[in-house]
PDB file of N, CA, C and O in Angstrom:
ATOM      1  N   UNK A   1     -12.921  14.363  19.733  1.00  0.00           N
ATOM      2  CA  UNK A   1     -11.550  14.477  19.270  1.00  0.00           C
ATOM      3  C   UNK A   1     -11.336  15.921  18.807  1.00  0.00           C
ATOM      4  O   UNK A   1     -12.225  16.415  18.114  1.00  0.00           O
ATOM      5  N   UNK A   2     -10.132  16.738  19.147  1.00  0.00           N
ATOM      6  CA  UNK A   2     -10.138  17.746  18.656  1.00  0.00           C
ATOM      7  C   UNK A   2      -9.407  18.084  17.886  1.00  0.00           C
ATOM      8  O   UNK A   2      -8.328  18.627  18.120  1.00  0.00           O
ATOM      9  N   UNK A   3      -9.939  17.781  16.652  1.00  0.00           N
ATOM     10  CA  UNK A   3      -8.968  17.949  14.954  1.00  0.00           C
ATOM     11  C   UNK A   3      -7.846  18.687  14.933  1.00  0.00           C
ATOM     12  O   UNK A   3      -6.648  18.433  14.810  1.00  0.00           O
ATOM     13  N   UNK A   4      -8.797  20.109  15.146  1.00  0.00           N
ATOM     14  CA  UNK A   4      -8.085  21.215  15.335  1.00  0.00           C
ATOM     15  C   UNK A   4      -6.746  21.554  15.661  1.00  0.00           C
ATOM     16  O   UNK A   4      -5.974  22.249  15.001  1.00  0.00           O
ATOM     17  N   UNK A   5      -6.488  20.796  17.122  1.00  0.00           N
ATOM     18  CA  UNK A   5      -5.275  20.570  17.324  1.00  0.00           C
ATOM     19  C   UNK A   5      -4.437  19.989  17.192  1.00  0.00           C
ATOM     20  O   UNK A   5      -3.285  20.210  17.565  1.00  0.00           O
ATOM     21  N   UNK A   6      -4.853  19.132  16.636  1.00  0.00           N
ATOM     22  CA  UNK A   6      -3.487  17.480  15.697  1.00  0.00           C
ATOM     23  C   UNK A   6      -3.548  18.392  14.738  1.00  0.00           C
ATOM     24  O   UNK A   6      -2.487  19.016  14.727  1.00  0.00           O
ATOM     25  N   UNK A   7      -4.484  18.865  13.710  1.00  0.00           N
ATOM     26  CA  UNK A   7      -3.707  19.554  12.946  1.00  0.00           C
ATOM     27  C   UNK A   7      -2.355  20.629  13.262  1.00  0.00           C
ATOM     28  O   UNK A   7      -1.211  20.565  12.814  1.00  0.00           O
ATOM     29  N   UNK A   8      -3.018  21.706  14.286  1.00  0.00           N
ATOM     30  CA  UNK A   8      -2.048  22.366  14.337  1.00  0.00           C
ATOM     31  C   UNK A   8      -0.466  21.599  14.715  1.00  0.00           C
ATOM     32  O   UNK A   8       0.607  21.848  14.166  1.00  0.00           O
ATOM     33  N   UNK A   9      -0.698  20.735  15.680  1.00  0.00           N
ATOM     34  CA  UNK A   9       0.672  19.749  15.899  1.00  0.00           C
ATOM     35  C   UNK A   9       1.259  19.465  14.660  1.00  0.00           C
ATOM     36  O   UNK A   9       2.354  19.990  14.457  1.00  0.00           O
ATOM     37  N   UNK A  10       0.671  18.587  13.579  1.00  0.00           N
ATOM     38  CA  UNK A  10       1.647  18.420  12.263  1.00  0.00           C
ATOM     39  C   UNK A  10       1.466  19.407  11.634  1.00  0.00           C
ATOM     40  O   UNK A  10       1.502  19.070  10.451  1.00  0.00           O
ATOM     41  N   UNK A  11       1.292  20.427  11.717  1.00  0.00           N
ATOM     42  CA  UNK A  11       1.627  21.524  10.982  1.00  0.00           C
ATOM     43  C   UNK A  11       2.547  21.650  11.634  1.00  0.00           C
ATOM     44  O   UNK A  11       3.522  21.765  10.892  1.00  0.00           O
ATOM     45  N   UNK A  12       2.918  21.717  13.018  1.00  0.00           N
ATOM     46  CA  UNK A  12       4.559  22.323  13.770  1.00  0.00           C
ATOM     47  C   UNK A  12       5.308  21.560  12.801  1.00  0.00           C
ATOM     48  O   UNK A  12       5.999  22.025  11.895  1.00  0.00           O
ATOM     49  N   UNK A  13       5.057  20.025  13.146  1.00  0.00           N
ATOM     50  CA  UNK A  13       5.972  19.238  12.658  1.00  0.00           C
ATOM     51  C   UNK A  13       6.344  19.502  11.251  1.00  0.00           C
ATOM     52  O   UNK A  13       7.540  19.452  10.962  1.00  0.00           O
ATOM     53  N   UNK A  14       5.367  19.809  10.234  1.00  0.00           N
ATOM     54  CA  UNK A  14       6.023  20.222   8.703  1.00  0.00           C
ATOM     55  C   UNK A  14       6.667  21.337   8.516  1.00  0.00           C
ATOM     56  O   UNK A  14       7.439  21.555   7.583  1.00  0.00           O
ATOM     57  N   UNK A  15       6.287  22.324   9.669  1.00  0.00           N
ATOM     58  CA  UNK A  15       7.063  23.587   9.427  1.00  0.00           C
ATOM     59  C   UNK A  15       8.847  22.801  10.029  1.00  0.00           C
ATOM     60  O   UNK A  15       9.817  23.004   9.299  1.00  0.00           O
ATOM     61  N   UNK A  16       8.962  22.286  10.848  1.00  0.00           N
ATOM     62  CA  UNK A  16      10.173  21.689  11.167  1.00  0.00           C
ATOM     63  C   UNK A  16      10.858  20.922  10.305  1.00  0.00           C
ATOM     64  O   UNK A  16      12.084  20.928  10.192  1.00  0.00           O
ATOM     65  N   UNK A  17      10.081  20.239   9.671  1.00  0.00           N
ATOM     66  CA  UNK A  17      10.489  19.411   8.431  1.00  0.00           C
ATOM     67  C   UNK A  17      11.449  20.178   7.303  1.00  0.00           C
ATOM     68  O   UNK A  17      12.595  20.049   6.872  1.00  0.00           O
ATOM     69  N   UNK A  18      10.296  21.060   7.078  1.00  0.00           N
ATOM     70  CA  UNK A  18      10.751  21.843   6.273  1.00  0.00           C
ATOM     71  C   UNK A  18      11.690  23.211   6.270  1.00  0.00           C
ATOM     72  O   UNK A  18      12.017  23.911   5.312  1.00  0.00           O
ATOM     73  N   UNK A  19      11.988  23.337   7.581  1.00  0.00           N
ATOM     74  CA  UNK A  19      13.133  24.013   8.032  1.00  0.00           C
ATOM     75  C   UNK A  19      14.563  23.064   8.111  1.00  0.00           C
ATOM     76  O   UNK A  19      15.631  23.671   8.184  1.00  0.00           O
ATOM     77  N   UNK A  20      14.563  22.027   8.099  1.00  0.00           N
ATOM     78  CA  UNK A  20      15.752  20.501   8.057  1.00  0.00           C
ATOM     79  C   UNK A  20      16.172  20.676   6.420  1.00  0.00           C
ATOM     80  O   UNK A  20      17.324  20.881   6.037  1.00  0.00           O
ATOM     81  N   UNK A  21      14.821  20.531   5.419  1.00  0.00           N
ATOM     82  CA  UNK A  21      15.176  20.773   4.277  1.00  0.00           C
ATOM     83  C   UNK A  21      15.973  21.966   4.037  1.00  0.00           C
ATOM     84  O   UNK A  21      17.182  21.923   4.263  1.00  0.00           O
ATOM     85  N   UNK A  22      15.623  22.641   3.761  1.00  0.00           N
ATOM     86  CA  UNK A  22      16.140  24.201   3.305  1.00  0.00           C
ATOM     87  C   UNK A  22      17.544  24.208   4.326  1.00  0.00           C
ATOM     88  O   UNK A  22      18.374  24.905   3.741  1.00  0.00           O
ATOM     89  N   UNK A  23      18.038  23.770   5.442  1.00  0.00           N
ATOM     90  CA  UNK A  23      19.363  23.847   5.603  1.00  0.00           C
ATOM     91  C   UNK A  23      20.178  23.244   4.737  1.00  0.00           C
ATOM     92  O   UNK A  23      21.192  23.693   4.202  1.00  0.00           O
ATOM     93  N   UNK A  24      19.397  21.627   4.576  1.00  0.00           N
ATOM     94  CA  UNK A  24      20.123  20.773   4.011  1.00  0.00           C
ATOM     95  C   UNK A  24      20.343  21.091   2.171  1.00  0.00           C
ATOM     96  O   UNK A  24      21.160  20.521   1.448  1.00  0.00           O
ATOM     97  N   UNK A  25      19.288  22.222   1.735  1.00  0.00           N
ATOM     98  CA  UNK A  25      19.470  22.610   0.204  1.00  0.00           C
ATOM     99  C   UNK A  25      20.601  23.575   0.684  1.00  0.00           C
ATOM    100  O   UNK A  25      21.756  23.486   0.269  1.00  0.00           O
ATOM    101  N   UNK A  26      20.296  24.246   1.338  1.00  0.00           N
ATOM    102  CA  UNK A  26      21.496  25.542   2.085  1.00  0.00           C
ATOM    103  C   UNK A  26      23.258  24.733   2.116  1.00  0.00           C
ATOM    104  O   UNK A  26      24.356  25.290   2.122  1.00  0.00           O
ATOM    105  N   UNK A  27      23.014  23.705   2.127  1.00  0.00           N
ATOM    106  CA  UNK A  27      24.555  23.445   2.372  1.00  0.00           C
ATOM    107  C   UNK A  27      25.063  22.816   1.617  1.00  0.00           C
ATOM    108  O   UNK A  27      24.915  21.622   1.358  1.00  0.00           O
ATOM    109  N   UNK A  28      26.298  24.242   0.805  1.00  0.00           N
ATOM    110  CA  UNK A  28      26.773  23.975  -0.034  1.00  0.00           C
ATOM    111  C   UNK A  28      28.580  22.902  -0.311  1.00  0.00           C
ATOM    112  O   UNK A  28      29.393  22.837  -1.234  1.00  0.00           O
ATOM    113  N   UNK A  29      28.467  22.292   0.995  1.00  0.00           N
ATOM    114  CA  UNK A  29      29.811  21.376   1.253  1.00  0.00           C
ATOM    115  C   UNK A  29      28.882  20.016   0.922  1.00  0.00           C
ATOM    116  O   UNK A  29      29.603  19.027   0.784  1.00  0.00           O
ATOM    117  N   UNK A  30      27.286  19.704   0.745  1.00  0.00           N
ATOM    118  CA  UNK A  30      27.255  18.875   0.261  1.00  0.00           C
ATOM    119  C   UNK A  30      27.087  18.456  -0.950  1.00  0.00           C
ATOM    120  O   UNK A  30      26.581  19.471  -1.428  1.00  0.00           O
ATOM    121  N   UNK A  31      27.160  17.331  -2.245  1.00  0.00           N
ATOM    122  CA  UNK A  31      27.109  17.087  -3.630  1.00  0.00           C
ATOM    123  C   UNK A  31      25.625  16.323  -3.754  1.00  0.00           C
ATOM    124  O   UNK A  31      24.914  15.762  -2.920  1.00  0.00           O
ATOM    125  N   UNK A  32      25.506  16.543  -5.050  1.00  0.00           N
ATOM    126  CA  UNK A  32      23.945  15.860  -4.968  1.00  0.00           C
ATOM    127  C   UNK A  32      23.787  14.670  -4.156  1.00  0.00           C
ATOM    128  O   UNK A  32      22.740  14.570  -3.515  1.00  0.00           O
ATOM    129  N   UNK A  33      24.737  13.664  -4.072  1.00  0.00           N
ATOM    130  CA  UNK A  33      24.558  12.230  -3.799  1.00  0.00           C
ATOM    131  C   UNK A  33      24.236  12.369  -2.327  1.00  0.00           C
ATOM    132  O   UNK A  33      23.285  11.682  -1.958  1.00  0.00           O
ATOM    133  N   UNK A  34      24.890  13.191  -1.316  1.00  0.00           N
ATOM    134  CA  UNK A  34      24.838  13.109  -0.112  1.00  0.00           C
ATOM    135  C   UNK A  34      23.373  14.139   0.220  1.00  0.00           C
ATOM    136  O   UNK A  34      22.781  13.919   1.277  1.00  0.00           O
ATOM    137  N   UNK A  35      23.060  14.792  -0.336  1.00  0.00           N
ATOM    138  CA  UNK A  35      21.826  16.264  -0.639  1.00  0.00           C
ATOM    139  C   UNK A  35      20.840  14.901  -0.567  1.00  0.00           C
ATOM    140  O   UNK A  35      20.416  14.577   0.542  1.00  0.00           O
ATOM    141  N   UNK A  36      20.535  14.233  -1.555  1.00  0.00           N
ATOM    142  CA  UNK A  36      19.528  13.377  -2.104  1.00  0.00           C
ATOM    143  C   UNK A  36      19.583  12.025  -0.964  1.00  0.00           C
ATOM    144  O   UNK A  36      18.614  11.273  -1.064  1.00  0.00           O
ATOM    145  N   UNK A  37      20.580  11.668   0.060  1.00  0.00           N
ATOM    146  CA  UNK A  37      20.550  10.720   0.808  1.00  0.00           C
ATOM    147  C   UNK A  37      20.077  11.348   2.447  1.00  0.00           C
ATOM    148  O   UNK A  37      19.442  10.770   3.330  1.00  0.00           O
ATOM    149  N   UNK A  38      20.662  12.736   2.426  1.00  0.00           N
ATOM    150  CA  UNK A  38      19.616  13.628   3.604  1.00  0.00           C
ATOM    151  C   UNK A  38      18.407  14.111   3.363  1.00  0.00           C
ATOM    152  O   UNK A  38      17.733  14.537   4.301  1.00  0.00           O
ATOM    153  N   UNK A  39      17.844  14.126   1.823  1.00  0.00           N
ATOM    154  CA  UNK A  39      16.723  14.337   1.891  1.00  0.00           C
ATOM    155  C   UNK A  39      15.306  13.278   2.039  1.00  0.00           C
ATOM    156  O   UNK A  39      14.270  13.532   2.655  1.00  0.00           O
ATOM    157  N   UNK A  40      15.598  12.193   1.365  1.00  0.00           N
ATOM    158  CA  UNK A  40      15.062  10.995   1.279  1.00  0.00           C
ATOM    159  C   UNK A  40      14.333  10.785   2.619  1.00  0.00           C
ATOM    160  O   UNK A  40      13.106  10.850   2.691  1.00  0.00           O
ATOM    161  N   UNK A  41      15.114  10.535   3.664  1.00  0.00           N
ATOM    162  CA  UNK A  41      14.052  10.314   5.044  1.00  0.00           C
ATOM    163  C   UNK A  41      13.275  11.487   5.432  1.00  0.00           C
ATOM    164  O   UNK A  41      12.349  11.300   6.222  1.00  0.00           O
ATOM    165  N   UNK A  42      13.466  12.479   5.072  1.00  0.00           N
ATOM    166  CA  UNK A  42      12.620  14.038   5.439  1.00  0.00           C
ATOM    167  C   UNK A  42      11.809  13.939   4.870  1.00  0.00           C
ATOM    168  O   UNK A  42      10.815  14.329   5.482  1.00  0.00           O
ATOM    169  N   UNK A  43      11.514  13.453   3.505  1.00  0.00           N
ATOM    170  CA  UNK A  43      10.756  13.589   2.351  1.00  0.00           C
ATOM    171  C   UNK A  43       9.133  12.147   3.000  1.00  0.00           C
ATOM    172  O   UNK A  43       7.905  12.145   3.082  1.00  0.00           O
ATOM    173  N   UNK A  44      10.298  11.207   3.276  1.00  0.00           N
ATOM    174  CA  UNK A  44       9.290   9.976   3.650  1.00  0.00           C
ATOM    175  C   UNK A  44       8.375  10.490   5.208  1.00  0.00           C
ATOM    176  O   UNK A  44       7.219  10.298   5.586  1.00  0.00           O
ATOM    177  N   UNK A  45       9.239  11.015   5.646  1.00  0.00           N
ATOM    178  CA  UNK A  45       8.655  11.445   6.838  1.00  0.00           C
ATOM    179  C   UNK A  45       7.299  11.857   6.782  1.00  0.00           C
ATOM    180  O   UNK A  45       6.310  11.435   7.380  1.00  0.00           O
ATOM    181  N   UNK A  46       7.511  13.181   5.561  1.00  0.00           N
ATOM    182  CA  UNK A  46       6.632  14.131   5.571  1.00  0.00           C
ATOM    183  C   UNK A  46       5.218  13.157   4.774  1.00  0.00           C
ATOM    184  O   UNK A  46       3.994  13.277   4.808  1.00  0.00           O
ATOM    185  N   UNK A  47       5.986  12.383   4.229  1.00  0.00           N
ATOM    186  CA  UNK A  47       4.288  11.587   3.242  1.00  0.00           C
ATOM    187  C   UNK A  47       3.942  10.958   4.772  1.00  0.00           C
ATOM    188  O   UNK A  47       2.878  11.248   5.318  1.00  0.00           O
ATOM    189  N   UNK A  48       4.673  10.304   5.247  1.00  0.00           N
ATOM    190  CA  UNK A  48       3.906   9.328   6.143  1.00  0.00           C
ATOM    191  C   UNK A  48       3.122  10.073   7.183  1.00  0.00           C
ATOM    192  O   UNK A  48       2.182   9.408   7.619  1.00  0.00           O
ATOM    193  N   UNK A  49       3.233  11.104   7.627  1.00  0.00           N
ATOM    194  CA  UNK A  49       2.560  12.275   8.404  1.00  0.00           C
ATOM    195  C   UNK A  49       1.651  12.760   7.936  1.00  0.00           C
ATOM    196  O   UNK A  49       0.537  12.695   8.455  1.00  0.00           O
ATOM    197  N   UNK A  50       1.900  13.368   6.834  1.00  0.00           N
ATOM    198  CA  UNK A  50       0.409  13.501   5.660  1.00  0.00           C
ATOM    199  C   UNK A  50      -0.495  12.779   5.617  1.00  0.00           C
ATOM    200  O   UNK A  50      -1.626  13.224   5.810  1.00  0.00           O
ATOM    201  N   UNK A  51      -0.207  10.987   5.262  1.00  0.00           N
ATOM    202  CA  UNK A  51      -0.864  10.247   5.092  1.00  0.00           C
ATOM    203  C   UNK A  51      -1.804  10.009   6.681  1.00  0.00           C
ATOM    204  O   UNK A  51      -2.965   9.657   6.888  1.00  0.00           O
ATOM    205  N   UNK A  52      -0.616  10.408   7.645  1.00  0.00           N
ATOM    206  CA  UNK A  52      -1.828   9.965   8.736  1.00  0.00           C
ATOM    207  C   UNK A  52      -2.251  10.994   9.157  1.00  0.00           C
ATOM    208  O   UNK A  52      -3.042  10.797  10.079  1.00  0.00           O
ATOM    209  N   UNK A  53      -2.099  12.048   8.913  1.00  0.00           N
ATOM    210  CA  UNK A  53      -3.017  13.023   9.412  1.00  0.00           C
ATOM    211  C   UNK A  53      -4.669  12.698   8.287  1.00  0.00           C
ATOM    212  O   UNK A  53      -5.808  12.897   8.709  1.00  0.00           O
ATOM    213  N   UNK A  54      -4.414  12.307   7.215  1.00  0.00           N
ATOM    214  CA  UNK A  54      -5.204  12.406   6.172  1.00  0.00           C
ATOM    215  C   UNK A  54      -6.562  11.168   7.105  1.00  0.00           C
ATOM    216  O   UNK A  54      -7.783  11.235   7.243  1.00  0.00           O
ATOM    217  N   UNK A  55      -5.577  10.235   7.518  1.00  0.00           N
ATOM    218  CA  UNK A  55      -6.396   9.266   8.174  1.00  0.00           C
ATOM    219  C   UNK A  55      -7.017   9.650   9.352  1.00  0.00           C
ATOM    220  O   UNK A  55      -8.146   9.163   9.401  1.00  0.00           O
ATOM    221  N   UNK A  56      -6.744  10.322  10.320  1.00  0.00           N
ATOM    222  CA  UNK A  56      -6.968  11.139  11.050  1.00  0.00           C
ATOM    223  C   UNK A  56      -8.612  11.752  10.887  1.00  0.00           C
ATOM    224  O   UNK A  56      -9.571  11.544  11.630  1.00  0.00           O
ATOM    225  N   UNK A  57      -8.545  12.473   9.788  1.00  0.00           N
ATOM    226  CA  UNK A  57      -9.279  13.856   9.418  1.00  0.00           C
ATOM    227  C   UNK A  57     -10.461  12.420   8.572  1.00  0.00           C
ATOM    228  O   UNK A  57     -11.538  13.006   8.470  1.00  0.00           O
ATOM    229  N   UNK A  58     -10.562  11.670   8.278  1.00  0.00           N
ATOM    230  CA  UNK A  58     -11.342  10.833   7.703  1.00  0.00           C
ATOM    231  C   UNK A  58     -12.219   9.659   8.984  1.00  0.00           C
ATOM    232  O   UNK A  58     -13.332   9.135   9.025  1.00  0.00           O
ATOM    233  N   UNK A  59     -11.214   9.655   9.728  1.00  0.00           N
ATOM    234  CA  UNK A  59     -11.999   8.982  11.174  1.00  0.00           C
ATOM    235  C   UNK A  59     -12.825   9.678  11.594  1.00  0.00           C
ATOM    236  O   UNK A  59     -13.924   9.206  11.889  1.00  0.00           O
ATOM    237  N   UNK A  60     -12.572  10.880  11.732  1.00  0.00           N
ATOM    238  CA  UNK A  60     -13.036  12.010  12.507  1.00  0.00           C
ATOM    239  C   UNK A  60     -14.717  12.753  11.834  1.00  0.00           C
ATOM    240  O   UNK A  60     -15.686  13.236  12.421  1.00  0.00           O
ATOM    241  N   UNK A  61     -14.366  12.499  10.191  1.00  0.00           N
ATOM    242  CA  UNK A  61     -15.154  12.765   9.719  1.00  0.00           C
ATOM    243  C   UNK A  61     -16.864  11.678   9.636  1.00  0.00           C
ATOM    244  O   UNK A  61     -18.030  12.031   9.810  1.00  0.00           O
ATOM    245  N   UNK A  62     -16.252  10.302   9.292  1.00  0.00           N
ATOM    246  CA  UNK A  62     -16.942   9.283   9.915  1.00  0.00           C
ATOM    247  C   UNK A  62     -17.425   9.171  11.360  1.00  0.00           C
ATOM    248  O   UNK A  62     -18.487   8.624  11.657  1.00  0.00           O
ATOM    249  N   UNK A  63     -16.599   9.711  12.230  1.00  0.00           N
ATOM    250  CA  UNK A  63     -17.558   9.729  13.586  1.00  0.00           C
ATOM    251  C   UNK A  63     -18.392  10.454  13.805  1.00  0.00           C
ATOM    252  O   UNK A  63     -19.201  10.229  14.705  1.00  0.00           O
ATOM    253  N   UNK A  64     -18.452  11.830  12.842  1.00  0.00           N
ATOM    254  CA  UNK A  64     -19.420  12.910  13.179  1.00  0.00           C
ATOM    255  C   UNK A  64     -20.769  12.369  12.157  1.00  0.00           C
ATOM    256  O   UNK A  64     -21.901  12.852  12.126  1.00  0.00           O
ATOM    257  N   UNK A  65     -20.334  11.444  11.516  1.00  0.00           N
ATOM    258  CA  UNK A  65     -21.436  11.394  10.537  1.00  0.00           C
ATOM    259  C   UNK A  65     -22.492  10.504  11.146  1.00  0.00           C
ATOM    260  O   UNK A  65     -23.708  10.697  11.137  1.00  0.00           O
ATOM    261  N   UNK A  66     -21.516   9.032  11.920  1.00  0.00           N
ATOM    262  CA  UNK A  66     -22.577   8.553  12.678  1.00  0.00           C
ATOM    263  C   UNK A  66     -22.837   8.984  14.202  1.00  0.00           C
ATOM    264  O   UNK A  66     -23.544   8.353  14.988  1.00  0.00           O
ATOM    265  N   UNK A  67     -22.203  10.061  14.455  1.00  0.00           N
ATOM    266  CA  UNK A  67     -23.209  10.484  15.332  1.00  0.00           C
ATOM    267  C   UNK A  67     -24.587  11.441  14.845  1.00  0.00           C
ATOM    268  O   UNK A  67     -25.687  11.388  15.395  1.00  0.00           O
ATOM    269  N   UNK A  68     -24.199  12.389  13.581  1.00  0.00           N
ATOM    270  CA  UNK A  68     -25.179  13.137  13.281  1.00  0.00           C
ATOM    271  C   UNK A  68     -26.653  11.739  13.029  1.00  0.00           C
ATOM    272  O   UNK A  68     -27.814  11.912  13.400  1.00  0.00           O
ATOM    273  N   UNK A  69     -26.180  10.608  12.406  1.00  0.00           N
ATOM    274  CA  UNK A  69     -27.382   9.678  12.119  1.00  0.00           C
ATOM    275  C   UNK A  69     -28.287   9.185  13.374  1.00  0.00           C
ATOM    276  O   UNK A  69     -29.445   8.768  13.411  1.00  0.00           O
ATOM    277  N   UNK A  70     -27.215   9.413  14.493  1.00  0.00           N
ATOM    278  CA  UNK A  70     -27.879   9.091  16.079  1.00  0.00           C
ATOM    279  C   UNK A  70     -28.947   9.589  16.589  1.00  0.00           C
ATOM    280  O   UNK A  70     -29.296   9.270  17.725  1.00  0.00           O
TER     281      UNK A  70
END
């Protein structure tokens, strides 16, 4: 498996993420209520991506371990 590059992939993806944010702080025609209802799914996005990259990087780490025991 090559880590390496899923990482770099959700890294695109958070740099994108986080370019969605900063428009959406950038725009000042919206009020908190509507700010805080465009941010909410960006925000979940980004945990749930985290979280599986995290899972990811823990599979990966377990496979090298039982192969090193091989």
């Amino acid at each position: 498996m090559e880590i390496e590059f899923i990482e770099e992939k959700f890294n695109e993806i958070f740099r994108e993420l986080e370019k969605e944010v900063m428009e959406i702080l950038e725009d000042q025609s919206l009020d908190k209520k509507n700010t805080n209802l465009r941010m909410k799914p960006l925000s979940s996005t980004k945990q749930i991506l985290g979280n599986a990259l995290e899972s990811i990087r823990m599979v990966h780490r377990l496979d090298q371990e039982t192969q090193d025991k091989s």
